[in-house]
C-alpha positions as CSV (number, residue, x, y, z in Angstrom):
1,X,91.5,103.4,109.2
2,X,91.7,102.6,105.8
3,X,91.5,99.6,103.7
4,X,94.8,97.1,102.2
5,X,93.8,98.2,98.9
6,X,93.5,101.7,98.8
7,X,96.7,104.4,99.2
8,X,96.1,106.2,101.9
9,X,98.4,109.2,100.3
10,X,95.7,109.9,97.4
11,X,92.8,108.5,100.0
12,X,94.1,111.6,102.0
13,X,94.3,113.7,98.5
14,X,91.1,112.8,98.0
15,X,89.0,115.7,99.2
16,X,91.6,118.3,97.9
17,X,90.6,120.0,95.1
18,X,93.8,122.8,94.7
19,X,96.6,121.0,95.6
20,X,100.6,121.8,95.5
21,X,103.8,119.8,94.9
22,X,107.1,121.5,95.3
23,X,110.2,120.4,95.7
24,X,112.2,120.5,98.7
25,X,115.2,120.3,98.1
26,X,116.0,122.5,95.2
27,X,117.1,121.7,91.7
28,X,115.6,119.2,89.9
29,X,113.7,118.1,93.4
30,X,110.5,119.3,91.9
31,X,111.1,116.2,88.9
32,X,110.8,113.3,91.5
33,X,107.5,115.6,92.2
34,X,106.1,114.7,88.4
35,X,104.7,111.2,88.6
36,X,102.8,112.2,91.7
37,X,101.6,115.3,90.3
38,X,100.4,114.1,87.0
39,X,98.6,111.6,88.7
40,X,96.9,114.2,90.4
41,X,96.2,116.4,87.3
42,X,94.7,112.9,85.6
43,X,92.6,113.1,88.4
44,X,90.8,116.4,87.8
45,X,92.7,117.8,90.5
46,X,94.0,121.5,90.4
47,X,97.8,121.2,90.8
48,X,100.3,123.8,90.8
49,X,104.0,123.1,90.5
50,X,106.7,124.9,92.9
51,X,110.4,124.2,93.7
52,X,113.2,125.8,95.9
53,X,115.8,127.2,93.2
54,X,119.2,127.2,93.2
55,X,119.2,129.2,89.4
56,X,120.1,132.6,90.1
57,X,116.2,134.2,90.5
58,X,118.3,137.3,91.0
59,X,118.4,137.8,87.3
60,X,114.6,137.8,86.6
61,X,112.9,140.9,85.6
62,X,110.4,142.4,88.1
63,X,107.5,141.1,86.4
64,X,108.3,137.7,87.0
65,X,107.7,138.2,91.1
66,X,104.7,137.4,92.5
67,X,105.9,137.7,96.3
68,X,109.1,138.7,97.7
69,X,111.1,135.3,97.3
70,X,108.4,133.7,95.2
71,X,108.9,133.5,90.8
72,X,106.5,132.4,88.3
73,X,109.1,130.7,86.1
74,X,106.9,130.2,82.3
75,X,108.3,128.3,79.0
76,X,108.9,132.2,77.8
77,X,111.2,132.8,81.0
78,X,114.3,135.0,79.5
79,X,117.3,132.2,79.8
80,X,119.4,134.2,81.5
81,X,121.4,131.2,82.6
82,X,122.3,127.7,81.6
83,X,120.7,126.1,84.5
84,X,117.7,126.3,85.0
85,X,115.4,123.6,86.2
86,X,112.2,125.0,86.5
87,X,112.0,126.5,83.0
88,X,113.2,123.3,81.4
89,X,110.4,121.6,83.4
90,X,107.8,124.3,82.2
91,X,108.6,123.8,78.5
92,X,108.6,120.1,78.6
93,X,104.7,120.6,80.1
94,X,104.3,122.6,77.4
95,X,105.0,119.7,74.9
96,X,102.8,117.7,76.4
97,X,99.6,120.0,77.1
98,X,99.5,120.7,81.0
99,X,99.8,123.6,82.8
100,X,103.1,124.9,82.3
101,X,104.1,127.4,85.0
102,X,106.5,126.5,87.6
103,X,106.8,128.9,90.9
104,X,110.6,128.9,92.1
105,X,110.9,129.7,95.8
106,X,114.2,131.4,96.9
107,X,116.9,129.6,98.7
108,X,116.6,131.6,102.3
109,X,115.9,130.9,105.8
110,X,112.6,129.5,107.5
111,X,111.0,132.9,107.6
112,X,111.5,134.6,104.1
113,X,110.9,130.9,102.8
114,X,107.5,130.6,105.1
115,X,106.0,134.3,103.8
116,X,106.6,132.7,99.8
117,X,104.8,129.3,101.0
118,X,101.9,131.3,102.3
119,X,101.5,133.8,99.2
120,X,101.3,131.1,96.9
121,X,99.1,129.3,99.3
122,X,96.4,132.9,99.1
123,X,97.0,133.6,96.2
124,X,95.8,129.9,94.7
125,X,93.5,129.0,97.5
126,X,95.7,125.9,98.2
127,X,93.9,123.1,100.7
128,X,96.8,120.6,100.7
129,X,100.4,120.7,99.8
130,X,103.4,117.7,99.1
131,X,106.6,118.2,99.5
132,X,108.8,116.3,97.7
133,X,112.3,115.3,98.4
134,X,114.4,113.3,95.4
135,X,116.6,111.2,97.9
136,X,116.1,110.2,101.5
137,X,117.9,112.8,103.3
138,X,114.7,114.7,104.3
139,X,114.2,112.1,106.9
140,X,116.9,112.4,108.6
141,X,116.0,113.7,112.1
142,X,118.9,115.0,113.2
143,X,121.1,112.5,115.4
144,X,122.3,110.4,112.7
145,X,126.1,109.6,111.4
146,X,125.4,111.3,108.3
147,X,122.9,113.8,107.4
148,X,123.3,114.2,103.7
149,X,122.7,117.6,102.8
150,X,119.3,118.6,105.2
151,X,119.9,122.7,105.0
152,X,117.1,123.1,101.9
153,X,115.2,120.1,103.0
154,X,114.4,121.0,106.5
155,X,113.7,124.7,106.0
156,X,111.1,123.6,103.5
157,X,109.6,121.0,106.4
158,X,110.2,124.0,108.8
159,X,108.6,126.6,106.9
160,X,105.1,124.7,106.0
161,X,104.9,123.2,109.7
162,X,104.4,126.9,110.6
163,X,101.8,127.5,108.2
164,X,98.0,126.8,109.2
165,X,95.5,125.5,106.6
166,X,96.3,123.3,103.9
167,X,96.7,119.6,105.2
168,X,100.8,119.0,104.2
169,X,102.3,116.1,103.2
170,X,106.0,115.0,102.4
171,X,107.3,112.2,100.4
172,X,110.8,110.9,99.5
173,X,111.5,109.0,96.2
174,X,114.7,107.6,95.7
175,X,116.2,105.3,98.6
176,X,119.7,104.6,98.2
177,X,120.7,108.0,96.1
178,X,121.9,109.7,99.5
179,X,124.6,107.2,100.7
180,X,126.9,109.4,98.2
181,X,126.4,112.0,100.7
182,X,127.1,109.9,104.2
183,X,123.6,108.8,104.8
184,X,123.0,105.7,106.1
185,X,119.9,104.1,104.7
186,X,120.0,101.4,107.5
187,X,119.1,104.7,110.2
188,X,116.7,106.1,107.4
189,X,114.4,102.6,107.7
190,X,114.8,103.1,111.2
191,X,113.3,106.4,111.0
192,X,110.6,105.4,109.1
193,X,109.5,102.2,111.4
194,X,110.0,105.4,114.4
195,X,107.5,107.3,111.9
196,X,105.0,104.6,111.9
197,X,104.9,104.1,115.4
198,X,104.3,107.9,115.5
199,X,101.5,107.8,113.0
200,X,103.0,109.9,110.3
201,X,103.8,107.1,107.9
202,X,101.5,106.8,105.5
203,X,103.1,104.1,103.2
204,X,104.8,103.1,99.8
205,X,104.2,103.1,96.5
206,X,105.9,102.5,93.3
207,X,105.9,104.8,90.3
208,X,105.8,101.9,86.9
209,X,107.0,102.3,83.9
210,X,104.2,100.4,82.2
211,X,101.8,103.6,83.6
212,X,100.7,106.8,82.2
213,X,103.3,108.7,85.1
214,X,106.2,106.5,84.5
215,X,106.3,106.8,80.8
216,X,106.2,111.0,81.4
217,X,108.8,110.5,84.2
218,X,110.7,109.0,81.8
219,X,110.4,111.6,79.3
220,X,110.5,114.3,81.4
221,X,114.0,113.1,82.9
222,X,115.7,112.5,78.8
223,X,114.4,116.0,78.2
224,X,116.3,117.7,81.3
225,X,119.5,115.4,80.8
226,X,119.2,116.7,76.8
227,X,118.6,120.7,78.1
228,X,121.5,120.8,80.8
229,X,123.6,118.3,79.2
230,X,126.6,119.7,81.7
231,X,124.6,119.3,85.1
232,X,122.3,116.7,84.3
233,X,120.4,115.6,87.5
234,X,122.3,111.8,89.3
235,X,119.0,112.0,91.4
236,X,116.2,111.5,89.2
237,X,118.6,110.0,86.4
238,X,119.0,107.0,89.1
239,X,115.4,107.3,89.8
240,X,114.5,107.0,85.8
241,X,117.2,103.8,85.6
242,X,115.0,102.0,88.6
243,X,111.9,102.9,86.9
244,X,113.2,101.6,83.6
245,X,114.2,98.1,85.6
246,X,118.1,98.8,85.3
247,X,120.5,97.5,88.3
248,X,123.4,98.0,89.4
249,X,126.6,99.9,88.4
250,X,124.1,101.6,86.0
251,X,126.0,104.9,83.9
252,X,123.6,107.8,82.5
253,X,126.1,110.8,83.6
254,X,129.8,111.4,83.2
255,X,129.3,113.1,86.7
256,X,129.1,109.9,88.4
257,X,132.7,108.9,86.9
258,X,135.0,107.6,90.3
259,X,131.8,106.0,92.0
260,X,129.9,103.1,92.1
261,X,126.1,103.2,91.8
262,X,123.4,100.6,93.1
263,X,120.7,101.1,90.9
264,X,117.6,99.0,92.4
265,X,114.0,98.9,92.3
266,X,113.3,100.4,95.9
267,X,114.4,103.9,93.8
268,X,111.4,104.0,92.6
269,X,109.3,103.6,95.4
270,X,107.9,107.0,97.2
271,X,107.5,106.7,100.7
272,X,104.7,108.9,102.1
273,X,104.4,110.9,105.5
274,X,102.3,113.7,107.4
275,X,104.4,116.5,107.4
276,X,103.6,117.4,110.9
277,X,104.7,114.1,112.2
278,X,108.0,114.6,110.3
279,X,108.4,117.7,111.3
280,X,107.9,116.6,115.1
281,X,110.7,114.0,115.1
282,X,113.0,116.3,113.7
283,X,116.0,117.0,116.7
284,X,117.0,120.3,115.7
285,X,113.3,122.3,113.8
286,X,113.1,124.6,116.9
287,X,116.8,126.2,116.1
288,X,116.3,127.1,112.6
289,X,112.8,128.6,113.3
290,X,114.0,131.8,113.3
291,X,116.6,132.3,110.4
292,X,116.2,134.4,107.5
293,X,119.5,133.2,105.5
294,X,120.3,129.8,104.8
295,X,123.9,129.9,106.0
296,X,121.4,130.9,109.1
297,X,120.3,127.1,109.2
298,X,123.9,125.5,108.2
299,X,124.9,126.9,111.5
300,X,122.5,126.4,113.3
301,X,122.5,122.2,112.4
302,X,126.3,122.3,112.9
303,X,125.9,123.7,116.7
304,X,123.3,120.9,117.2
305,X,125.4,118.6,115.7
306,X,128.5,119.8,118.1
307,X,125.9,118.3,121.2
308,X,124.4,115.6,120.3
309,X,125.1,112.3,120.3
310,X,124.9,110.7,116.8
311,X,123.9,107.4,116.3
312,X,126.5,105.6,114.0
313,X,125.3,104.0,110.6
314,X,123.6,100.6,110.9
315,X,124.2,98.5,108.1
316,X,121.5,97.0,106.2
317,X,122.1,93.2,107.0
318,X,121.1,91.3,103.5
């Protein structure tokens, strides 16, 4: 048990020296990662940076492979394409002095995706991981109306789950971003309160401006919108306006044109969880255990989905 005024996220942290934050979601997932890992490195801790990649790793020369599946993305990374996340996020550390290689993880199945997490895990001596999910779709367990889009999200939960070792954690920044995709944030606090009763939910936090982290969040974000001007991130764009105190119908990205944003300060909270418990109350982990290709786990969600009976959205009452 521990105390009102401590976080039991970083109280868990604690004893980690050589920790990991990736991104679970791919593209600029491993972004909503920074505040959290920066704290981390002003911390003394060890941190490496890793993200599942939707830029086409195809493309890389051979010497930028450390495993089968696994990159190490650097500020000197050939640009062989436009978008590209996790080299725009290794030469923005480079501004600023931190460690500046990013590992991209390939978009596959549970399997391929689970032998990547473990070699990075050897090959740093890794004793704790967080995955990170910008948005709140990573909760979803399965059952709900609206799922958002959980193919990424859940093979990264499914592939650490089977890995023994480094004490795993996931964390979601960003409530509210998902309802653009059909999720009902209404069934994602209901998730959460069925998380605490499980013991998985380790509580929230917000991510300042007025801090160290917020002010490099902030940064960070105007640097990626500036570098992929034509697929600028809504996610941590929205996540940057809550941090900044904006509300409402708030504009950053001609991409949002046709929709209405809500813009509020529970963006930037991050709500914290043990990955096991997450990964326990998820309906559906066990069928996508053993796919090696993503369309692998879109099927095999969309024959769950065909049996289940979902629960329909419930509508936050205030």
């Amino acid at each position: 048990m521990t105390s009102l005024h401590t976080n039991q996220l970083f109280d868990r942290l604690d004893s980690a020296e050589r920790i990991l934050v990736a991104g679970a979601g791919g593209g600029f997932d491993i972004y909503a990662g920074l505040p959290l890992a920066l704290s981390l490195i002003h911390r003394n801790k060890q941190v490496r940076l890793a993200n599942l990649s939707f830029s086409a790793l195809e493309g890389l020369p051979l010497d930028s492979w450390l495993a089968p599946d696994l990159a190490v993305i650097t500020p000197e990374t050939s640009l062989h394409q436009v978008y590209f996340p996790e080299r725009t996020l290794a030469q923005w550390l480079a501004l600023h002095g931190y460690p500046d290689t990013v590992h991209a993880l390939s978009r596959t199945g549970v399997q391929p995706l689970r032998d990547a997490y473990r070699a990075l895990i050897e090959r740093y001596d890794i004793d704790a991981v967080v995955l990170v999910d910008g948005g709140t779709d990573i909760l979803m367990r399965g059952d709900e109306s609206g799922l958002g889009t959980p193919e990424e999200d859940m093979t990264s939960v499914a592939a650490l789950a089977g890995i023994d070792g480094p004490e795993c954690f996931v964390v979601s920044i960003g409530f509210g971003v998902d309802a653009y995709h059909g999720v009902s944030h209404g069934l994602v606090l209901e998730n959460i309160a069925a998380l605490e009763r499980d013991g998985a939910y380790l509580g929230a936090f917000s991510v300042p401006r007025t801090t160290r982290e917020g002010a490099l969040f902030l940064d960070a974000v105007a640097h990626a919108q500036e570098h992929t001007p034509d697929h600028p991130s809504i996610v941590n764009g929205s996540i940057a306006a809550a941090v900044r105190g904006e509300f409402g119908d708030v504009r950053f990205t001609s991409r949002t044109s046709g929709s209405e944003l809500f813009i509020n300060p529970l963006m930037s909270l991050y709500f914290a969880f043990e990955l096991e418990g997450l990964a326990r109350n998820c309906l559906y982990l066990d069928r996508i255990e053993d796919t090696h290709l993503l369309r692998q786990v879109s099927s095999a969600i969309e024959a769950f989905r065909d049996g289940v009976r979902q629960r329909p959205p419930r509508r936050i009452p205030h």
